[in-house]
N, C-alpha and C positions, 0 to 999 in steps of 0.2 A: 578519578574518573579517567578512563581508558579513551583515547577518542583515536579511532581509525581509520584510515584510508576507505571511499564508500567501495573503491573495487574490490579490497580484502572485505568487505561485509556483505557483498555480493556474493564473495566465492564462500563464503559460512551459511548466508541465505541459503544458498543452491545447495550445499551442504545436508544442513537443518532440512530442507527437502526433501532431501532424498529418504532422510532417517525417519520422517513423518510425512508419510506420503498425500497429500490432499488434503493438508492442510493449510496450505501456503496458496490463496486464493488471489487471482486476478482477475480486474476489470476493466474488458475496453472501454481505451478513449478516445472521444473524436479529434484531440492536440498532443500537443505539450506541454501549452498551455494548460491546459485543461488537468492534465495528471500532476502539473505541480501546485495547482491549488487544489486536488482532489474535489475536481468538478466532474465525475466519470457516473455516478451513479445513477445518471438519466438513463443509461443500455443495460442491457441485460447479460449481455454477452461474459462470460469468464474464462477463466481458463488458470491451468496448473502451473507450477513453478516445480520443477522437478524430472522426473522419472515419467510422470504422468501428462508431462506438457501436450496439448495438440497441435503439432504444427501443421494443422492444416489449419488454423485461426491464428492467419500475421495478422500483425497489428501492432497501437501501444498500447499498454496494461497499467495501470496504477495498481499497484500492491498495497494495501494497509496492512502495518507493522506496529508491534507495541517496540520500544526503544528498549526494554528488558528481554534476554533469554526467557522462552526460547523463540518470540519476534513473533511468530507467526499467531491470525487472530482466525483462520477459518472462517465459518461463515460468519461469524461477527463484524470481519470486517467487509461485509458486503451491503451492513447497511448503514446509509450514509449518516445517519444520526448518533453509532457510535465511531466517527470519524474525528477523534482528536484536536488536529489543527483546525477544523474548522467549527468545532463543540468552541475553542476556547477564543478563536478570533469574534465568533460571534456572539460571546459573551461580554464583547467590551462596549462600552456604551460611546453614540457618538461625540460626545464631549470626552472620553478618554483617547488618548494615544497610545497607539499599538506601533512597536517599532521593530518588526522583523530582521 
């Protein structure tokens, strides 16, 4: 297993972008909070990662990402119930222990 620096996977994200263009799907967020638990999917708001970015919509984004090439989920990952980490945190029962 490869594990990388997140700014070199950032600069291959941007990358992967460019070469698939609108596929690489963001969603604002009202925090920081918020985009690190992937609580973003109350707005509607998106935006590209790439070529196609609009920089007229600042903001912060949560990007949903598969951990395999080639990362990007398009609009799959716009909807919050195939959202990963929080499919599997919310699978644990309260009597289990979840240790992030």
């Amino acid at each position: 297993v490869l594990v990388i620096c997140s700014h070199i996977r950032a600069a291959i994200y941007w990358w992967l972008a460019v070469q698939n263009p609108k596929k690489f799907i963001a969603i604002k967020c009202d925090s920081i909070q918020d985009a690190r638990f992937a609580k973003c999917y109350n707005g509607s708001e998106t935006n590209y990662v790439g070529l196609e970015t609009k920089f007229d919509r600042p903001g912060l984004y949560y990007l949903a990402t598969y951990n395999e090439f080639p990362y990007y989920r398009a609009k799959e990952g716009l909807i919050e119930e195939n959202e990963i980490y929080k499919y599997h945190a919310g699978r644990v029962n309260a009597e289990d222990m979840l240790i992030l």
